[in-house]
C-alpha atoms as one frame of an Amber mdcrd trajectory, in Angstrom:
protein
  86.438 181.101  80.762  82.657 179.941  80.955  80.379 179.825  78.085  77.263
 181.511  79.144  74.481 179.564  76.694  71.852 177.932  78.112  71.631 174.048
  78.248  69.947 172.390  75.004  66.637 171.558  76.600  64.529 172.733  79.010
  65.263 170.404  82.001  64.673 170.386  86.100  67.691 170.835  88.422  69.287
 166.986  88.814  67.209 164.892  91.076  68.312 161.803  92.987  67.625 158.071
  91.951  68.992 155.432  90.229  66.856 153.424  88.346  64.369 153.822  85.025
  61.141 154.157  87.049  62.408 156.814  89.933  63.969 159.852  87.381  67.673
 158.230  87.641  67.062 157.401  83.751  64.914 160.279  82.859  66.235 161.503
  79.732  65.300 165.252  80.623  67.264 164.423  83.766  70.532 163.169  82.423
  70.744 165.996  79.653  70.366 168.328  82.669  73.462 166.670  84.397  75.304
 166.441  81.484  75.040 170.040  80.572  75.820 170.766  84.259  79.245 168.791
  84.215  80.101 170.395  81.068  79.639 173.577  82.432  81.438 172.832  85.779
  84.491 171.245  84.844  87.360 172.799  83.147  89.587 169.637  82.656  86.744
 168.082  80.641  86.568 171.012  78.577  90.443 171.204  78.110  90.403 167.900
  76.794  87.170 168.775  74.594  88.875 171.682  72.875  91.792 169.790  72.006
  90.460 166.965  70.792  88.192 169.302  68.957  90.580 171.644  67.475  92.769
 168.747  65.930  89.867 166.449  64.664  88.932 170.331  62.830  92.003 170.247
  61.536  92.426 166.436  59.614  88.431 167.161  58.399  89.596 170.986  57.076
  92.777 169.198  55.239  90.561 166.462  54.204  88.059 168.721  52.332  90.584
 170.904  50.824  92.679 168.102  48.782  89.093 165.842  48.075  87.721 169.274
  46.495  90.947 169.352  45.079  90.600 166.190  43.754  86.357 166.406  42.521
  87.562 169.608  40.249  89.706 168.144  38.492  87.987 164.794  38.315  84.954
 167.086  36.513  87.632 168.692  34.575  88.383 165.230  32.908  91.863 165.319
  34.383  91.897 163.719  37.842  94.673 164.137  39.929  97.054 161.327  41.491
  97.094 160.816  44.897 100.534 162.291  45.737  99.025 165.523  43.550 100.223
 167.783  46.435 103.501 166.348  46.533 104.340 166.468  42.845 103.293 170.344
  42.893 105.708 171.140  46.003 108.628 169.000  43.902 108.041 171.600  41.022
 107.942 174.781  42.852 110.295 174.348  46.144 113.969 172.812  46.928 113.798
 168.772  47.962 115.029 170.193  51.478 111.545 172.158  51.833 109.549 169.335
  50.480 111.017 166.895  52.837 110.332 169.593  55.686 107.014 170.118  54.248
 105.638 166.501  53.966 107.269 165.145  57.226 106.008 168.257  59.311 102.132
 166.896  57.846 102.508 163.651  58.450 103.766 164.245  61.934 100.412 166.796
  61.996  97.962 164.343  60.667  99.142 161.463  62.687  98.677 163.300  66.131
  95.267 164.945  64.528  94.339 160.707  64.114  95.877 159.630  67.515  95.201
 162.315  69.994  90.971 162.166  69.592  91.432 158.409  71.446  93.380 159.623
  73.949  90.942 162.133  74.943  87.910 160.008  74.685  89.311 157.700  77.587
  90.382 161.067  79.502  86.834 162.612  78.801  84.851 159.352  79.573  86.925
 158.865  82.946  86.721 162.326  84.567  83.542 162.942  83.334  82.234 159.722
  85.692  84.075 160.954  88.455  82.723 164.340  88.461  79.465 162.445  88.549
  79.891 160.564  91.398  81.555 163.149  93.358  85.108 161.823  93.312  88.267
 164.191  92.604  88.347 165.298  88.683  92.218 164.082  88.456  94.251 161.534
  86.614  93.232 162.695  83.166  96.657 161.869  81.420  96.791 158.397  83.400
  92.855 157.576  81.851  93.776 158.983  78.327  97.114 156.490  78.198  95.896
 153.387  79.730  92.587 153.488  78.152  93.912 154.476  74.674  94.267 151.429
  72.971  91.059 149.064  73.589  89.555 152.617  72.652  91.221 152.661  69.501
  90.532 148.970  68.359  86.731 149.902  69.329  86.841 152.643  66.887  88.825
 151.312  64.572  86.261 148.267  64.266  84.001 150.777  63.035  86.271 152.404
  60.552  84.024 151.904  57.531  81.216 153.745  59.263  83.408 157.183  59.001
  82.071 159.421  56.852  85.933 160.712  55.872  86.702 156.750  54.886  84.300
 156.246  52.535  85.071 159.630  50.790  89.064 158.657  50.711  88.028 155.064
  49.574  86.008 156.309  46.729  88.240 158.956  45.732  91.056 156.020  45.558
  88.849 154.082  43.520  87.632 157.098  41.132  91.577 157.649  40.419  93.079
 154.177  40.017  89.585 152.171  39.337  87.014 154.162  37.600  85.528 151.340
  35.903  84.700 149.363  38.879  83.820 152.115  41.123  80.445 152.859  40.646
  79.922 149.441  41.941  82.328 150.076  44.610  81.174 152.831  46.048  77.885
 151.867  46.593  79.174 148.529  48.469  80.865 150.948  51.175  77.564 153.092
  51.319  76.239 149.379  52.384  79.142 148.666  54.884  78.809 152.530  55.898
  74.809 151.636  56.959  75.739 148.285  58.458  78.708 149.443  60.740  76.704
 152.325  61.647  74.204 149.799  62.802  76.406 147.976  64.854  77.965 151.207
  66.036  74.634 151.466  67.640  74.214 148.640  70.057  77.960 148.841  70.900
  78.055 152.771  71.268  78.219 152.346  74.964  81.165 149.978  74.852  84.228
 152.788  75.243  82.288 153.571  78.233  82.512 150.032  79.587  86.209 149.912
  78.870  86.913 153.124  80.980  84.695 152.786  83.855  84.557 148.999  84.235
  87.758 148.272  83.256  86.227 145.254  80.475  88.371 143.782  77.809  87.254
 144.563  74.375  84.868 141.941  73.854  83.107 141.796  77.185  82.787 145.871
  76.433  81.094 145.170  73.277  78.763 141.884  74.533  77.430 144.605  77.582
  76.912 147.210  75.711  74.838 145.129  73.533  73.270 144.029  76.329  72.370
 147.333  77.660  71.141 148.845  74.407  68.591 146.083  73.643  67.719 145.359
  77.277  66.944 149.414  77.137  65.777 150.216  73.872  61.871 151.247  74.878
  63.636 154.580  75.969  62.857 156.453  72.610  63.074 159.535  73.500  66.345
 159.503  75.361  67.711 158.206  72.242  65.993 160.489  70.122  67.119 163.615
  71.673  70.882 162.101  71.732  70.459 161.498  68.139  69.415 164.970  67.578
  72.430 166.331  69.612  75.111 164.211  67.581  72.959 165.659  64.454  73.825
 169.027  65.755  77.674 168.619  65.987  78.078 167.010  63.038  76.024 169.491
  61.456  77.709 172.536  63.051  80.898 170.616  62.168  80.393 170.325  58.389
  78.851 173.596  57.976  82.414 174.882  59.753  84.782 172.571  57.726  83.130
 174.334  54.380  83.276 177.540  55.362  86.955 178.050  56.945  88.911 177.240
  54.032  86.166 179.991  51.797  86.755 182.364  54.099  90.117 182.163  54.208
  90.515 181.924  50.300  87.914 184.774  50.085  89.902 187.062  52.294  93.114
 186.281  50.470  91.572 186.819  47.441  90.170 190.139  48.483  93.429 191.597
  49.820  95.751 190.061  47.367  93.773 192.896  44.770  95.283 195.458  46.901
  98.514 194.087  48.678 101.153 191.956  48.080 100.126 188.515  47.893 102.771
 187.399  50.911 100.716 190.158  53.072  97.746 188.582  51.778  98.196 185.292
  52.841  99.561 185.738  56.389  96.596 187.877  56.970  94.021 184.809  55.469
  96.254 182.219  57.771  95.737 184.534  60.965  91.533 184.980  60.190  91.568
 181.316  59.823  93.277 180.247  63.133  91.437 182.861  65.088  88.123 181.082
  63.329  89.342 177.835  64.097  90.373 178.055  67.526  86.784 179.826  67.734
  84.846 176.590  65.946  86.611 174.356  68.103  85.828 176.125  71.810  82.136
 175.607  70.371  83.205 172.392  69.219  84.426 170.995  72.543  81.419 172.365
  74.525  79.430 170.138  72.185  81.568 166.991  71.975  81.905 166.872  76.042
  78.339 167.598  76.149  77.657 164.529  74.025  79.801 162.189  75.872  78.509
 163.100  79.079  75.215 161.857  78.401  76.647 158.652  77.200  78.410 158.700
  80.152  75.864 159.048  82.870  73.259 156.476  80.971  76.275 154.051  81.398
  76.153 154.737  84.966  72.639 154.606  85.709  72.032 151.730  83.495  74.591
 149.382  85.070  73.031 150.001  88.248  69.878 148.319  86.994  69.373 144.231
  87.318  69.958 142.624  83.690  66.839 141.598  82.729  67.698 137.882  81.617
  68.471 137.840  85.269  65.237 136.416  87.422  67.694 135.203  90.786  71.106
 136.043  91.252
């Protein structure tokens, strides 16, 4: 199945060349082989839509029991954090709610795990499709790569937009007089690790391709970034595409679960309420598996670019290197 939209910008067909000055680097250029990988291979996309569909899911689940949370906190009566639990207990047999809770926490543990496990299998056959080598071995780069991939994103954990929310939420319930203060000290950490994110964003890269340690990763991706940084527009553009996903992804975390409440509403006036529901659960899957086929076009997309500027840019002398 190919996704006939056209790439985001208006670029000319790939050209050869490896460094800044002969089109290698050309931001216009790389977005144009991105796009074209994305479109060409399936196993990328596979991986994409995955990864995708179960990030979709923790960030729908997320949004659900923190709107939970803000209504009653403007209600005056804020709910604990084992709310959902404590409902379940009242209403269903301990046998479902121990079926109930384990079945989630087995969910939202693989929706956590799996996105790190595609990165590394997204990063890896993404560079081999670029320099024409067999697109294989994606289960052997997701496994082996997953956990210096996971420290590198865990480093960065504070710079999660779905941290600080669960942070503040824990300190609205259990430390409302301190968390006005609170909060805004992890909208400080959430600037600052964003910052760093930055100059180490091509570090993941590093890991899979070069096969660095965590540190070394993280020291030449550094390197790269501020060795680099006159190319403005590249980053702009890149900027503008992760803008896009994130936006595309909010905008769709909102609107499943009103959809699906709308339509349940709506049809719960005229059928039975079980009908009603099974019908909202189907409308929402078919949406979501829908969001997240756009979704993984977007992501793989995204890290391609990354990708390829890895490439090209490690091909290029270090330029606190006069004689090697």
């Amino acid at each position: 199945m190919t996704m006939e939209i056209p790439p985001p910008v208006s670029a000319p067909p790939p050209s050869g060349g490896t460094g800044a000055g002969d089109g290698g680097m050309n931001p216009r250029t790389i977005i144009a082989k991105a796009w074209a990988i994305t479109l060409k291979e399936r196993q990328l996309r596979r991986w994409g839509f995955a990864s995708a569909l179960l990030e979709t899911l923790l960030n729908t689940k997320l949004l659900i029991y923190q709107t939970w949370f803000l209504i009653s906190f403007i209600e005056g009566n804020p709910i604990g954090f084992f709310a959902d639990v404590e409902w379940l207990s009242a209403h269903l047999s301990f046998a479902w709610v121990a079926t109930i809770v384990t079945f989630f926490l087995i969910l939202i543990f693989i929706e956590w795990i799996f996105p790190h496990f595609a990165k590394g299998a997204i990063i890896g056959l993404a560079a081999k499709s670029y320099k024409k080598e067999g697109v294989k071995g994606g289960l052997v780069l997701a496994v082996y790569n997953f956990f210096p991939l996971f420290a590198i994103h865990e480093f960065f954990f504070i710079g999660s937009i779905s941290t600080v929310i669960t942070l503040s939420s824990i300190m609205l319930r259990y430390a409302p007089e301190i968390a006005p203060f609170g909060i805004f000290l992890l909208c400080i950490f959430f600037i600052g690790a964003n910052i760093l994110r930055f100059f180490f964003i091509m570090s993941e890269e590093a890991v899979v391709i070069r096969k660095l340690g965590i540190g070394e990763a993280m020291k030449s991706s550094f390197k790269l970034v501020l060795s680099y940084l006159g190319h403005v527009v590249f980053l702009l553009i890149l900027g503008f595409l992760i803008s896009l996903r994130i936006l595309a992804n909010v905008l769709m975390i909102f609107l499943l679960p009103a959809l699906v409440i709308g339509v349940v509403l709506l049809f719960s006036s005229f059928l039975p309420l079980g009908i009603a529901i099974t019908i909202g659960a189907v409308l929402g899957l078919i949406i979501l598996g829908f969001a997240s086929y756009l979704f993984a076009y977007l992501e793989v997309f995204r890290q391609n670019v990354w990708t390829i500027t890895y490439l090209e840019l490690s091909k290029l002398k270090e330029l606190d290197v006069i004689e090697s």
